[in-house]
N, C-alpha and C positions, 0 to 999 in steps of 0.2 A: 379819561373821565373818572377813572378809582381813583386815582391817586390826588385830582381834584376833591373829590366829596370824601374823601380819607383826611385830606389837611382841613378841609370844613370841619368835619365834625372833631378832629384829635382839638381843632380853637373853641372851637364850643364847649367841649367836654371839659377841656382845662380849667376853663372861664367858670361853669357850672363845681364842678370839683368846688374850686378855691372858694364860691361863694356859700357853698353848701359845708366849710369848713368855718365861716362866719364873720368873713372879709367880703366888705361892698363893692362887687364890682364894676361900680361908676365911679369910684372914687381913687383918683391917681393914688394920692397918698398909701391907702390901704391895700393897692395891688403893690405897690412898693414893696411894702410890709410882707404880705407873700411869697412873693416871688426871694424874697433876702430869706425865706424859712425854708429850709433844706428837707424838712418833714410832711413840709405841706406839699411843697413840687415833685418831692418824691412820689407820693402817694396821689398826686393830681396826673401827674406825666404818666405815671403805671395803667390807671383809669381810663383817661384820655386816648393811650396807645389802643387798649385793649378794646374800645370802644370804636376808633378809629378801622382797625386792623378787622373789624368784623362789617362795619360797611363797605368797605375796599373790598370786602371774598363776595357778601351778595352782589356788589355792584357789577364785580367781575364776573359772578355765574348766569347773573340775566342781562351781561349788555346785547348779546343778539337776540334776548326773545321779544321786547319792543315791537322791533321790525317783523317780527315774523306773526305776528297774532291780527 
């Protein structure tokens, strides 16, 4: 279940990153453009991970308390 909502959020966060660096991302063309920029994936992947890697530790510190509350 971490490692599911860890690849959700590392796609979202990437997708947010790149848009929030001023690429449309509904627009094939301009995710192209992106993803071919070595500065923006850089710094979108770094984000993305860091972001990812921190819902993967909560998910994994309360997947028993669910059940137990």
């Amino acid at each position: 279940m971490a490692a599911t909502g860890a690849r959700l959020e590392y796609a979202t966060a990437l997708l947010d990153e790149i848009d929030g660096d001023g690429y449309d991302t509904s627009d094939p063309a301009q995710l192209k453009m992106a993803f071919a920029n070595p500065e923006v994936m850089q710094a979108a992947r770094t984000a993305a991970g860091t972001k990812a890697g921190i819902i993967a530790g909560v998910d994994l510190l309360t997947a028993g308390v669910g059940g137990n509350l």
